[in-house]
PDB file of N, CA, C and O in Angstrom:
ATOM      1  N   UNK A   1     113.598 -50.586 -45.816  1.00  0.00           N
ATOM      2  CA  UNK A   1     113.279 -51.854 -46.440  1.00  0.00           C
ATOM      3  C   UNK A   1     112.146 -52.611 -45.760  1.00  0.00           C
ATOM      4  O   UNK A   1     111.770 -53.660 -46.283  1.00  0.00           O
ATOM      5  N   UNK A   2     111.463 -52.101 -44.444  1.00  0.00           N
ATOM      6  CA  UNK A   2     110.345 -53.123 -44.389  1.00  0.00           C
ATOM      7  C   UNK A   2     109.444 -53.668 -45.157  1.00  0.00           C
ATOM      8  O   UNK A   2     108.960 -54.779 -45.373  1.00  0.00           O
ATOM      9  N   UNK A   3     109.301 -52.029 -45.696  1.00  0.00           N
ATOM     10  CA  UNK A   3     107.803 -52.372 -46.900  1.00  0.00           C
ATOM     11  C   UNK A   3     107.679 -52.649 -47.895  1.00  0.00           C
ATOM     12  O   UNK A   3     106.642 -52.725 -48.554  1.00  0.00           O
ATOM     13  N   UNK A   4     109.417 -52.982 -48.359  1.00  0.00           N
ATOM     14  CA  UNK A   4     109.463 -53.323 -50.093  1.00  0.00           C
ATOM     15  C   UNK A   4     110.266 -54.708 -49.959  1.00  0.00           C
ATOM     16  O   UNK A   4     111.344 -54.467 -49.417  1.00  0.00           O
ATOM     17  N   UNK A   5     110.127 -56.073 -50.260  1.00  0.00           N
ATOM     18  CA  UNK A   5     111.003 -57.084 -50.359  1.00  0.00           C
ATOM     19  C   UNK A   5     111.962 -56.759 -51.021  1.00  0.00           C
ATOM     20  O   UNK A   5     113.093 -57.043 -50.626  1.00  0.00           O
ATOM     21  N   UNK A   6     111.695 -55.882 -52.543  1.00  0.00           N
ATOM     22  CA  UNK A   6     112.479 -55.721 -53.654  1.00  0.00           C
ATOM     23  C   UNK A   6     113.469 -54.819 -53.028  1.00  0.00           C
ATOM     24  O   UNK A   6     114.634 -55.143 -53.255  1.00  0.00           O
ATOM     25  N   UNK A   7     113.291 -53.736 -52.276  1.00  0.00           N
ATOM     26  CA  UNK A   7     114.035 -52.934 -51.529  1.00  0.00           C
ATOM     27  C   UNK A   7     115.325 -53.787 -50.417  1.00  0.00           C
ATOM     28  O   UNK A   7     116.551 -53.684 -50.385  1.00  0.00           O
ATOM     29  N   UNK A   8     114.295 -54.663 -49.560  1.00  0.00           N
ATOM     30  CA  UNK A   8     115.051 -55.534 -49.127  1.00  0.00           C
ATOM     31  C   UNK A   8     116.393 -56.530 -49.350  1.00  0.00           C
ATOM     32  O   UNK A   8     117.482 -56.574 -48.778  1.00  0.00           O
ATOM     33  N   UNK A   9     115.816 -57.290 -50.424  1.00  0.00           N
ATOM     34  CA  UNK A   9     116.811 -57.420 -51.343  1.00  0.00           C
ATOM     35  C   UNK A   9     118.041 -56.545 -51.783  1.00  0.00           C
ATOM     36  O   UNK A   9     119.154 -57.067 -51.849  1.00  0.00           O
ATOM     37  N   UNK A  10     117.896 -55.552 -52.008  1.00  0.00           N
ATOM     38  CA  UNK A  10     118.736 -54.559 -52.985  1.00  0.00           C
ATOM     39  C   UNK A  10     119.627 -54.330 -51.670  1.00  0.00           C
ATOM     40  O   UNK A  10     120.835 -54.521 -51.809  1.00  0.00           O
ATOM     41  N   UNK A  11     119.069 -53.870 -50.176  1.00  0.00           N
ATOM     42  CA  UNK A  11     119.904 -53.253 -49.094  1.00  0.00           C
ATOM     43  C   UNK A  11     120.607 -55.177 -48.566  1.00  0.00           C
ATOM     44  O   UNK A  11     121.543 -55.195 -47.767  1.00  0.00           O
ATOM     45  N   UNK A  12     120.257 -56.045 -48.897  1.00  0.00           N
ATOM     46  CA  UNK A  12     120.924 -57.230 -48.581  1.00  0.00           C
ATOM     47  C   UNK A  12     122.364 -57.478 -49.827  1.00  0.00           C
ATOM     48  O   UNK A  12     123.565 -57.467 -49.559  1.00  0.00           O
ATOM     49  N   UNK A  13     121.902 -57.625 -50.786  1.00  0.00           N
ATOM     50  CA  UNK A  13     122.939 -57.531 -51.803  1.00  0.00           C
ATOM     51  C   UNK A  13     124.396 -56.544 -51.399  1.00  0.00           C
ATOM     52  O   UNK A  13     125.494 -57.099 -51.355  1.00  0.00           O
ATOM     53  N   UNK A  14     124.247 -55.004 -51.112  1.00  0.00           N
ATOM     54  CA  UNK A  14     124.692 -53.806 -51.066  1.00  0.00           C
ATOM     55  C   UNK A  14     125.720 -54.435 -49.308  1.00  0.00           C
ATOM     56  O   UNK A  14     126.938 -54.265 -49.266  1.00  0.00           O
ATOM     57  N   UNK A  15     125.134 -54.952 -48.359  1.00  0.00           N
ATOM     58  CA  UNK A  15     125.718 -55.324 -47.101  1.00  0.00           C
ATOM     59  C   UNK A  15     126.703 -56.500 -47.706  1.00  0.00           C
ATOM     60  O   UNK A  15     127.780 -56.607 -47.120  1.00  0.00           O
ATOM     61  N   UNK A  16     126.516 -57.190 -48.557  1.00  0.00           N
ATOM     62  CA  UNK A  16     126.976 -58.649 -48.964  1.00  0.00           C
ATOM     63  C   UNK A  16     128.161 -58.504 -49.716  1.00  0.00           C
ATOM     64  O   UNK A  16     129.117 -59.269 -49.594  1.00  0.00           O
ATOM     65  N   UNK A  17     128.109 -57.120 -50.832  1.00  0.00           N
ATOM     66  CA  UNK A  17     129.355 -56.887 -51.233  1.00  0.00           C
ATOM     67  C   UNK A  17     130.341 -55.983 -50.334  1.00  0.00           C
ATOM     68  O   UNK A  17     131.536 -56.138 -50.584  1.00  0.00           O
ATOM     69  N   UNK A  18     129.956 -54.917 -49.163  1.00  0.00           N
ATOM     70  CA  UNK A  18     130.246 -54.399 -48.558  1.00  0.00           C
ATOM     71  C   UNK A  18     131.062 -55.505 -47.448  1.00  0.00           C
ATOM     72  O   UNK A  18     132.032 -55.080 -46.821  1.00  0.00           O
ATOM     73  N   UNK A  19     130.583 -56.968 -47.260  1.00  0.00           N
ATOM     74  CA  UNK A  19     131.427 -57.688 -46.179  1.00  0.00           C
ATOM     75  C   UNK A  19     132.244 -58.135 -47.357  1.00  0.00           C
ATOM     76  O   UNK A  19     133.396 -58.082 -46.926  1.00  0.00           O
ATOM     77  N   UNK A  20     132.288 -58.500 -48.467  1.00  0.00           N
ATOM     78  CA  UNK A  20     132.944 -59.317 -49.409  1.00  0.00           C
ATOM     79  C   UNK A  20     134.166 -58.459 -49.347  1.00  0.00           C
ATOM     80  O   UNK A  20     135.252 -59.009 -49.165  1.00  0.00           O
ATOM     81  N   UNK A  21     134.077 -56.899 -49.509  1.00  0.00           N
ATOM     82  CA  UNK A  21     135.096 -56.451 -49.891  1.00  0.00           C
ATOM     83  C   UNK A  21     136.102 -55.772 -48.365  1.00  0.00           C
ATOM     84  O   UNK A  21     136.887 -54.827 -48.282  1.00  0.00           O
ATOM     85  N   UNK A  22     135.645 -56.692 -47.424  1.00  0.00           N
ATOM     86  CA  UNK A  22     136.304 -56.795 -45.798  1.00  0.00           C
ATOM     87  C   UNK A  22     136.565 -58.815 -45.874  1.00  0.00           C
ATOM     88  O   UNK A  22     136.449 -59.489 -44.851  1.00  0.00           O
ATOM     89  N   UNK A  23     136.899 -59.428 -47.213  1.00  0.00           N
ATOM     90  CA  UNK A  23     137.106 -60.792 -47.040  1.00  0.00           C
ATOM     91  C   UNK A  23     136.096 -61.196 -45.802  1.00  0.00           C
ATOM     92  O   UNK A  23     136.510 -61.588 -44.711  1.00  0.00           O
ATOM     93  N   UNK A  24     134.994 -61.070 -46.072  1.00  0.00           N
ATOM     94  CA  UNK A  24     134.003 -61.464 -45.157  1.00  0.00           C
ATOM     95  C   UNK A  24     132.812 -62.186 -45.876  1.00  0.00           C
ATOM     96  O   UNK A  24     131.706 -61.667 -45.729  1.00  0.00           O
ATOM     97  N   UNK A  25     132.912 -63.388 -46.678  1.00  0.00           N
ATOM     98  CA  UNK A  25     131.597 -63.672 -47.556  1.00  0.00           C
ATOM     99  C   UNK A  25     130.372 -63.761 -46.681  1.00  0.00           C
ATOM    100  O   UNK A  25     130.509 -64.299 -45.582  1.00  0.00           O
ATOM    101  N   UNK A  26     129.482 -63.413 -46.950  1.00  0.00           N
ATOM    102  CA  UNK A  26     127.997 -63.120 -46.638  1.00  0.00           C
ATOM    103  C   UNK A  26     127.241 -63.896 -47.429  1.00  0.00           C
ATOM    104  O   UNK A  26     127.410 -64.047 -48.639  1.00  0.00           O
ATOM    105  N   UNK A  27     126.154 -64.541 -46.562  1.00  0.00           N
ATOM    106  CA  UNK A  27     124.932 -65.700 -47.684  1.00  0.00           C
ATOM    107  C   UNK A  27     123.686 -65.264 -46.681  1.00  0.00           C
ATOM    108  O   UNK A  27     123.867 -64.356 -45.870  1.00  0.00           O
ATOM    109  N   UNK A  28     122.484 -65.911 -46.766  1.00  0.00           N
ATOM    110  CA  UNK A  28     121.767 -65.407 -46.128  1.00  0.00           C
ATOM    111  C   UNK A  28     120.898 -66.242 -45.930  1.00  0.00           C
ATOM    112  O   UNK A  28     120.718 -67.157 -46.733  1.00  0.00           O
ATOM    113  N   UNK A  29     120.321 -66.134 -45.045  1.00  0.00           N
ATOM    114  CA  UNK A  29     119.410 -68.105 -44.770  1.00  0.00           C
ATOM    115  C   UNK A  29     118.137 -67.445 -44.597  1.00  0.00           C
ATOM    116  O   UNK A  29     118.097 -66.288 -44.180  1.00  0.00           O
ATOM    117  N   UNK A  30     117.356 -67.932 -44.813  1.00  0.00           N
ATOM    118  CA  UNK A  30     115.864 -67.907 -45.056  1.00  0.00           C
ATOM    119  C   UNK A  30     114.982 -68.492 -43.810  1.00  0.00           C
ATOM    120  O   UNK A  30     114.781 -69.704 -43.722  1.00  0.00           O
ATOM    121  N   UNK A  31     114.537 -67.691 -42.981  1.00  0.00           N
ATOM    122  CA  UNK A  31     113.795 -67.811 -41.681  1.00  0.00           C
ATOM    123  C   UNK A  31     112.302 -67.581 -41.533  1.00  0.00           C
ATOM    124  O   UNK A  31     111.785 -66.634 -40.939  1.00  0.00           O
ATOM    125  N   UNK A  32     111.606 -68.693 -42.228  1.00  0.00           N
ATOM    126  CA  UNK A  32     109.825 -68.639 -42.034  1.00  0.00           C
ATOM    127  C   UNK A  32     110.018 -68.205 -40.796  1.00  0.00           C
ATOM    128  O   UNK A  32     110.768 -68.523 -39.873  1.00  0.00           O
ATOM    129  N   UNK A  33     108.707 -66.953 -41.063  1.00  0.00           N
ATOM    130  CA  UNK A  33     108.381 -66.517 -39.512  1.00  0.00           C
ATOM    131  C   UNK A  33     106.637 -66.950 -39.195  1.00  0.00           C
ATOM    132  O   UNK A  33     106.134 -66.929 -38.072  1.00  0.00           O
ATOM    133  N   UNK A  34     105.981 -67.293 -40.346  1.00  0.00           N
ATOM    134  CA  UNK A  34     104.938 -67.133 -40.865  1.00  0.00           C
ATOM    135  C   UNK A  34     104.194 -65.874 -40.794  1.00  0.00           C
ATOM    136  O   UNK A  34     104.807 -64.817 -40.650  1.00  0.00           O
ATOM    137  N   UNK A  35     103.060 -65.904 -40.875  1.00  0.00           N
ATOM    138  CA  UNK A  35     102.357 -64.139 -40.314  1.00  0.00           C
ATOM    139  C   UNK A  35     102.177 -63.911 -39.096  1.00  0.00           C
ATOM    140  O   UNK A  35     101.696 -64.547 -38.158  1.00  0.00           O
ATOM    141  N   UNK A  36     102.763 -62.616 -39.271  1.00  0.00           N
ATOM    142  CA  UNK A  36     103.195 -62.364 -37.434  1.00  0.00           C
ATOM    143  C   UNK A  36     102.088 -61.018 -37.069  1.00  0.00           C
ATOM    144  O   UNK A  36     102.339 -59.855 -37.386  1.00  0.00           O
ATOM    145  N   UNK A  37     101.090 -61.368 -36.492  1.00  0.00           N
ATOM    146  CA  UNK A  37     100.279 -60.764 -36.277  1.00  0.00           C
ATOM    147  C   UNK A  37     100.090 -58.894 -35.965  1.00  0.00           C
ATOM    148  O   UNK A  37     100.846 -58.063 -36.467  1.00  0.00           O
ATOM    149  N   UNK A  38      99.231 -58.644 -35.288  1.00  0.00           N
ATOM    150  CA  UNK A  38      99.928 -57.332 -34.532  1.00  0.00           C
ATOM    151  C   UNK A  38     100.099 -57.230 -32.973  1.00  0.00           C
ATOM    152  O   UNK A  38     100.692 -56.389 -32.298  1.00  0.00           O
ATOM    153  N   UNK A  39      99.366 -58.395 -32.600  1.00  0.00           N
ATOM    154  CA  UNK A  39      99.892 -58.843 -31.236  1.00  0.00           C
ATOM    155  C   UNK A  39     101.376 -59.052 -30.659  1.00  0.00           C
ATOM    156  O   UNK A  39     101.675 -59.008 -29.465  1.00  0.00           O
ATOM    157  N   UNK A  40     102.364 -59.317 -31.874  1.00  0.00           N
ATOM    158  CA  UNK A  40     103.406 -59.672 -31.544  1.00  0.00           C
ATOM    159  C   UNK A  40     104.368 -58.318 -31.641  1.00  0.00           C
ATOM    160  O   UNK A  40     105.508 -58.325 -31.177  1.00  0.00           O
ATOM    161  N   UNK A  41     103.768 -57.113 -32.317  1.00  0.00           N
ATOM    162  CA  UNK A  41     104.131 -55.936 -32.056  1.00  0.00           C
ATOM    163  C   UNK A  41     103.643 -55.127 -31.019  1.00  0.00           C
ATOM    164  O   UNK A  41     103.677 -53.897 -31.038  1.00  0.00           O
ATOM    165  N   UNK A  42     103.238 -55.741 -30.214  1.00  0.00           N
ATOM    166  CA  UNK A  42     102.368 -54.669 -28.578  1.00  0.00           C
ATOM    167  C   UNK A  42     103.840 -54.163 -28.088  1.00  0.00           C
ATOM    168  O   UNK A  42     104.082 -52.964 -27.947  1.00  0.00           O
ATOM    169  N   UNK A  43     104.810 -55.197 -27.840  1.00  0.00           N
ATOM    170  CA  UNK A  43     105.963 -53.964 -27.431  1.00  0.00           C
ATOM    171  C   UNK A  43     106.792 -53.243 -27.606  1.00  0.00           C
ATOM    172  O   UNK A  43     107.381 -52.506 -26.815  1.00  0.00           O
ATOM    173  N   UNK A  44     106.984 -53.500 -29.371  1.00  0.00           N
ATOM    174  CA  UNK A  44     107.391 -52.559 -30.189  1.00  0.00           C
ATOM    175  C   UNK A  44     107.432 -51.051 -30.198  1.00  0.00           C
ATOM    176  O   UNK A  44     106.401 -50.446 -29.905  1.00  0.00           O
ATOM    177  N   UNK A  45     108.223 -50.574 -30.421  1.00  0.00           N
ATOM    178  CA  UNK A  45     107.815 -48.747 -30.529  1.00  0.00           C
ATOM    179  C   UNK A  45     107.143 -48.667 -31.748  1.00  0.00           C
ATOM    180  O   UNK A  45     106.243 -47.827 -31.754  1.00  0.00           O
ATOM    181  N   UNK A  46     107.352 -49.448 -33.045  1.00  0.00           N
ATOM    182  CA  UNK A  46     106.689 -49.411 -34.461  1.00  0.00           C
ATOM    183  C   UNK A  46     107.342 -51.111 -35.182  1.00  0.00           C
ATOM    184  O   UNK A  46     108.346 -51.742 -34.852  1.00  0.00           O
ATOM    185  N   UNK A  47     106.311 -51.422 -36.217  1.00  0.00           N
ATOM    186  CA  UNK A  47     106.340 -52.550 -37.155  1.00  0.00           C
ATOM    187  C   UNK A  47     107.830 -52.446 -37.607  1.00  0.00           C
ATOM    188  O   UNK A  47     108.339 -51.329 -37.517  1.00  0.00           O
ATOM    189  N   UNK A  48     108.207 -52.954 -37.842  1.00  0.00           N
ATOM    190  CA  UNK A  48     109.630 -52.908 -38.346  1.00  0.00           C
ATOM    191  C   UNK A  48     110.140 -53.993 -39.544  1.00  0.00           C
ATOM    192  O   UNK A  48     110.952 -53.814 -40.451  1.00  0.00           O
ATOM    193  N   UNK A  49     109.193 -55.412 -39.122  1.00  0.00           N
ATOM    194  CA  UNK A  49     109.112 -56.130 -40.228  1.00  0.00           C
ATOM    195  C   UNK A  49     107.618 -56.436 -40.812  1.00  0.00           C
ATOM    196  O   UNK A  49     106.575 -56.393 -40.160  1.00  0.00           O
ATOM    197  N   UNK A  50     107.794 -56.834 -42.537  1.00  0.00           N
ATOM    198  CA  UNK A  50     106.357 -56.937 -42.993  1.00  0.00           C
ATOM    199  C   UNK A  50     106.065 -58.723 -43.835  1.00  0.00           C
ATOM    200  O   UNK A  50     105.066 -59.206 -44.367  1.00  0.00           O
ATOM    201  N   UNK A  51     107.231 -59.176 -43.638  1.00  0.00           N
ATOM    202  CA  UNK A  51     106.998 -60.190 -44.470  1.00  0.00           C
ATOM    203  C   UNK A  51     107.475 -61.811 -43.572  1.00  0.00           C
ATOM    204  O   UNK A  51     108.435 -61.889 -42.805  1.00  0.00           O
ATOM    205  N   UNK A  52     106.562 -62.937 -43.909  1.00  0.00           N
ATOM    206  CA  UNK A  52     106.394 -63.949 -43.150  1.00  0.00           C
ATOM    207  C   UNK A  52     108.105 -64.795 -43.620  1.00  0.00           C
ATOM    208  O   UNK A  52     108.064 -66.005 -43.396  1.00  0.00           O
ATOM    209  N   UNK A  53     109.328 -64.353 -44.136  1.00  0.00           N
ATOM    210  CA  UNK A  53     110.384 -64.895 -44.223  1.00  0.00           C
ATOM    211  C   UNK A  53     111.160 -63.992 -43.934  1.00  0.00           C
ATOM    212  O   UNK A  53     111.001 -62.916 -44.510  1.00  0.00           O
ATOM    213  N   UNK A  54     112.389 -64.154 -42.825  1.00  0.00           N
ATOM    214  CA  UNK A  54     113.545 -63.310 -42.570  1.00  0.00           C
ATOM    215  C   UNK A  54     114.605 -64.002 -42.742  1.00  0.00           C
ATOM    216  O   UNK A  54     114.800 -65.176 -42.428  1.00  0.00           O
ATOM    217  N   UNK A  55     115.643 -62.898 -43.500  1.00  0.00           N
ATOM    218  CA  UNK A  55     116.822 -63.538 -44.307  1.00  0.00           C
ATOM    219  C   UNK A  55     117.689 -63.084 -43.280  1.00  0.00           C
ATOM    220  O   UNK A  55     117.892 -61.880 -43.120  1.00  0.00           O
ATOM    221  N   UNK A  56     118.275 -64.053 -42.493  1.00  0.00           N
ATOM    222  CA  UNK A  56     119.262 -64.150 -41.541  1.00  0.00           C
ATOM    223  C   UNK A  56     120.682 -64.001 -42.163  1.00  0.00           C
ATOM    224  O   UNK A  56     121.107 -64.772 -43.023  1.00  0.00           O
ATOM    225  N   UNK A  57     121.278 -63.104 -41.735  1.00  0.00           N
ATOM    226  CA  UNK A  57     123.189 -62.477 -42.751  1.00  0.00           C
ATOM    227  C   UNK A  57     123.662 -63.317 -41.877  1.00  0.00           C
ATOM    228  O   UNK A  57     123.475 -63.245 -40.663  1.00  0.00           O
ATOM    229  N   UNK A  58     124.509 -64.430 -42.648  1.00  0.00           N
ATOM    230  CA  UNK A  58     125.725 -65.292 -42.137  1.00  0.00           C
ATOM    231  C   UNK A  58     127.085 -64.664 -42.623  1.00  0.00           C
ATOM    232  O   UNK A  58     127.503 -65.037 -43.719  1.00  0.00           O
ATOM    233  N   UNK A  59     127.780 -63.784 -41.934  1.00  0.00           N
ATOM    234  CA  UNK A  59     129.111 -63.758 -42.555  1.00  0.00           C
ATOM    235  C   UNK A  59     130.067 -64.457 -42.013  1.00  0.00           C
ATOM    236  O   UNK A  59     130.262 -64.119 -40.846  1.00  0.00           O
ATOM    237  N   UNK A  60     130.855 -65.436 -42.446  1.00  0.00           N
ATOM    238  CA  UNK A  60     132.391 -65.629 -41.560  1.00  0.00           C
ATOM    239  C   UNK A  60     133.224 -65.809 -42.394  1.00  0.00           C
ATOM    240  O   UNK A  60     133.207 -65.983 -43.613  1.00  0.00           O
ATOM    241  N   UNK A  61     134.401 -65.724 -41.199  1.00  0.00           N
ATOM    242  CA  UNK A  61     135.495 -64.673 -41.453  1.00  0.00           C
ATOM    243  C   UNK A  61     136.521 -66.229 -41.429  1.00  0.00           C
ATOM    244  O   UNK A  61     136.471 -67.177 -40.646  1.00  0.00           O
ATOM    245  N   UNK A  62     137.182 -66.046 -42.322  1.00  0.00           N
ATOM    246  CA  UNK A  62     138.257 -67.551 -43.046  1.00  0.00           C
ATOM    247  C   UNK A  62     138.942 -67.091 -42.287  1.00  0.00           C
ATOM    248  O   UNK A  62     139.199 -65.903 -42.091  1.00  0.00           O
ATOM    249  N   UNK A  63     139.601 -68.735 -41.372  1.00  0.00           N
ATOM    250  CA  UNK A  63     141.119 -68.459 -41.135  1.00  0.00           C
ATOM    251  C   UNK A  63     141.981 -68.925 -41.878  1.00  0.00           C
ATOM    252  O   UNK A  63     142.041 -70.029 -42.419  1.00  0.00           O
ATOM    253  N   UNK A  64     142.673 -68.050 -41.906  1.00  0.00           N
ATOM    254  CA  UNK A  64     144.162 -68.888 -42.652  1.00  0.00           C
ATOM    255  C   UNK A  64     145.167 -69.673 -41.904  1.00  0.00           C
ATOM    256  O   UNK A  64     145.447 -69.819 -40.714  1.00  0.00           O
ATOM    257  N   UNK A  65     145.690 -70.212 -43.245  1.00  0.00           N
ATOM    258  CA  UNK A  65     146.504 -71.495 -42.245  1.00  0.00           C
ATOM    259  C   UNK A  65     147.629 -70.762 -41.389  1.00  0.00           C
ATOM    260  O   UNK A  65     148.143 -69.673 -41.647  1.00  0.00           O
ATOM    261  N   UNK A  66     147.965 -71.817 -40.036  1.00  0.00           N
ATOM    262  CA  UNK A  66     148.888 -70.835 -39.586  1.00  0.00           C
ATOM    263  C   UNK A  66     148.291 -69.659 -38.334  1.00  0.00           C
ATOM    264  O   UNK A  66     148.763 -69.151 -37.316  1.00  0.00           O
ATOM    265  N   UNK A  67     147.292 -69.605 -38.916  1.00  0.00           N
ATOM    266  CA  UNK A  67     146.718 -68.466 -37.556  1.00  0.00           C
ATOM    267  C   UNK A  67     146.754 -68.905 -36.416  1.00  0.00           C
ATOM    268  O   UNK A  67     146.721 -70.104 -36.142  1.00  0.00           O
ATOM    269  N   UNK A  68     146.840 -67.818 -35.463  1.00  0.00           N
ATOM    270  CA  UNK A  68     146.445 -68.061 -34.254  1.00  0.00           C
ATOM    271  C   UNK A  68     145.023 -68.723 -33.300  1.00  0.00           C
ATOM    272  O   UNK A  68     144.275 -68.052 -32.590  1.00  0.00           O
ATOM    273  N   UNK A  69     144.967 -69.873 -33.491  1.00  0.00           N
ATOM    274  CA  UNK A  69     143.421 -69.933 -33.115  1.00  0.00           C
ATOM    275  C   UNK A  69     143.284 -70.229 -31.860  1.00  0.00           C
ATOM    276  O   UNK A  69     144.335 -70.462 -31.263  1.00  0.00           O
ATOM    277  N   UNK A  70     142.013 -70.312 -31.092  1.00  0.00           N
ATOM    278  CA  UNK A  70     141.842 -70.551 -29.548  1.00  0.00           C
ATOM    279  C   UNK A  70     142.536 -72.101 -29.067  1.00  0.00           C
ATOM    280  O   UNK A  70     143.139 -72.356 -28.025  1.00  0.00           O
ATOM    281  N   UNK A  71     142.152 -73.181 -30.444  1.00  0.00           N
ATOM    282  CA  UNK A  71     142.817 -74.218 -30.224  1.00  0.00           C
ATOM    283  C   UNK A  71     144.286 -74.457 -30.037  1.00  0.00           C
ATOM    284  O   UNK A  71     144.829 -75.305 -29.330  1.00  0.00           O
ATOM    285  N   UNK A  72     144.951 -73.325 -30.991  1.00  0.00           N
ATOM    286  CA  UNK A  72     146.357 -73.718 -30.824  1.00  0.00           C
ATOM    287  C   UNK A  72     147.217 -72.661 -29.586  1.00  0.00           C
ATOM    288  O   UNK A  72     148.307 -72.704 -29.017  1.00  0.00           O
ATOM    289  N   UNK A  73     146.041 -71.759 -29.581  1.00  0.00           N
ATOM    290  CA  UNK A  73     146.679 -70.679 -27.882  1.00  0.00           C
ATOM    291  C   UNK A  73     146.216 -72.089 -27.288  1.00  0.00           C
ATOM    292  O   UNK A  73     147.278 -72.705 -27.192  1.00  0.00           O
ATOM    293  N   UNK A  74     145.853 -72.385 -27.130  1.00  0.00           N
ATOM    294  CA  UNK A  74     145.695 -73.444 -25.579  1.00  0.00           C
ATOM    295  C   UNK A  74     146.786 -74.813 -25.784  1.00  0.00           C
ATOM    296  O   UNK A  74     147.041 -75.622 -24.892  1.00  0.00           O
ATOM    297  N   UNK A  75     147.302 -74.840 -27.075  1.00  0.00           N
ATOM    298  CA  UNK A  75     148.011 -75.854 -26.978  1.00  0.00           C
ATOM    299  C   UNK A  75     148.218 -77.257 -27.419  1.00  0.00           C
ATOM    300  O   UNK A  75     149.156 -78.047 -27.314  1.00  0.00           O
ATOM    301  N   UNK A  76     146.913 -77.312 -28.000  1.00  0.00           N
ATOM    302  CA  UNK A  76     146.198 -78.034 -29.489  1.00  0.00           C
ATOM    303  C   UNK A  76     146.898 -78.216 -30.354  1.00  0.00           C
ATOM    304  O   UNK A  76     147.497 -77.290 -30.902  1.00  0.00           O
ATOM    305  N   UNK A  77     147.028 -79.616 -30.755  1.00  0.00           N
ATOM    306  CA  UNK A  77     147.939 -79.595 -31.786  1.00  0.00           C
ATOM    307  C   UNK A  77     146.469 -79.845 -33.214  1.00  0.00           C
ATOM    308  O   UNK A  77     145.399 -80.453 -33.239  1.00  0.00           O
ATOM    309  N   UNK A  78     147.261 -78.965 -34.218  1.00  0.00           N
ATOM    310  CA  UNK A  78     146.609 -78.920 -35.151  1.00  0.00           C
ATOM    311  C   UNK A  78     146.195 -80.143 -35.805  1.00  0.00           C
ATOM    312  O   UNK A  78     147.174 -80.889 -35.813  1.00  0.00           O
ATOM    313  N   UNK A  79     145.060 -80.771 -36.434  1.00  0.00           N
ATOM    314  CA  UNK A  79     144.463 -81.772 -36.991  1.00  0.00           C
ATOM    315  C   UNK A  79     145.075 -81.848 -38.532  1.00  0.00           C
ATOM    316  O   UNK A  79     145.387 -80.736 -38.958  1.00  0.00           O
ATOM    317  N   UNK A  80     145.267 -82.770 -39.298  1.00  0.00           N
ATOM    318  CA  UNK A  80     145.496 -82.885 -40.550  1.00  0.00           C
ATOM    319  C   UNK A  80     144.596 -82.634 -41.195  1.00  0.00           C
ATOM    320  O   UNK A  80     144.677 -82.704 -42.422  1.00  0.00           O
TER     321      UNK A  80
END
């Protein structure tokens, strides 16, 4: 997918239903990089990205009520 957005897209979609169907919703945030020269690939082994926006994968994972969380292992009483 570097060299095709449309490609990009398609392998973002394909990860998004792949977390959906692990109850994991996936969205994806939009990260101007602007144009990133070839200077910024000198220590690269190869280009890897081609386009001045990177779509950052947010997945998280719902708790349900009742779970165990770090707040209530420590002793936290739950908030209304």
């Amino acid at each position: 997918a570097p060299y095709s957005i449309f490609h990009h897209a398609v392998f973002c979609r394909v990860a998004q239903e792949d977390l959906a169907a692990l109850e994991l919703p996936c969205d994806f945030l939009p990260v101007p990089l602007g144009s990133l020269g070839e200077d910024s690939w000198l220590s690269a082994a190869q280009r890897y990205w081609q386009f001045e926006t990177y779509y950052l994968p947010l997945a998280l994972r719902a708790v349900s009520p009742g779970a165990n969380t770090e707040a209530s292992a420590a002793g936290a009483s739950p908030e209304a």
